[in-house]
N, C-alpha and C positions, 0 to 999 in steps of 0.2 A: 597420456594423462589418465589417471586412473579416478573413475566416478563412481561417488557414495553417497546416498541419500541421507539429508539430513531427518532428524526427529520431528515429528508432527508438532512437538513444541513450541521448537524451532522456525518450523516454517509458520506457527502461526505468530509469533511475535515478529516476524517482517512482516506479513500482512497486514497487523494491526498496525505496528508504529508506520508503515511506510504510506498506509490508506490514513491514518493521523494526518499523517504530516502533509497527506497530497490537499486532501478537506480543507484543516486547515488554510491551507495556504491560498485553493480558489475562492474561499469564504473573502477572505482577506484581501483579493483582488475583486469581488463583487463589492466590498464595504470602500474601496478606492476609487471604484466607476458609482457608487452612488445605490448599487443596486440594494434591493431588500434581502435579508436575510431568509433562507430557504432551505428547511430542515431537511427535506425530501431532496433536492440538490445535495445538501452537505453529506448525509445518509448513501445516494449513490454513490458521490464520489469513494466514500470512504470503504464502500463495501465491493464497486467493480475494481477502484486501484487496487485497494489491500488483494484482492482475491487473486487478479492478473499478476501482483506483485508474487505472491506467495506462491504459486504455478511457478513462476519465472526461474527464482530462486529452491527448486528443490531437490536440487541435487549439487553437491560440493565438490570441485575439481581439485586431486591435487598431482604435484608431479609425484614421478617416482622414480 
């Protein structure tokens, strides 16, 4: 398999939409359990997932 780094662009629009979408969604299981809203929670989430996410994802396999 032959490996190619994607563009900084690139990798930062997975981090953003994927630390989105992670926030989002624990937000939304906090607002299920009752709990209070917490911008410093929502804030990490959104910045350790997206970051871990975009590490994750930064290099693109394909065959050859």
């Amino acid at each position: 398999m032959k490996r190619e780094r994607l563009p900084i662009k690139t990798q930062l629009k997975i981090g953003v939409a994927s630390g989105l979408f992670f926030a989002v969604s624990m937000s939304g299981f906090d607002y299920f359990y009752k709990e209070p809203f917490s911008i410093y929670k929502f804030l990490f989430y959104f910045v350790s997932f997206g970051l871990l996410m975009a590490i994750s994802f930064r290099y693109k396999y394909t065959k050859e």
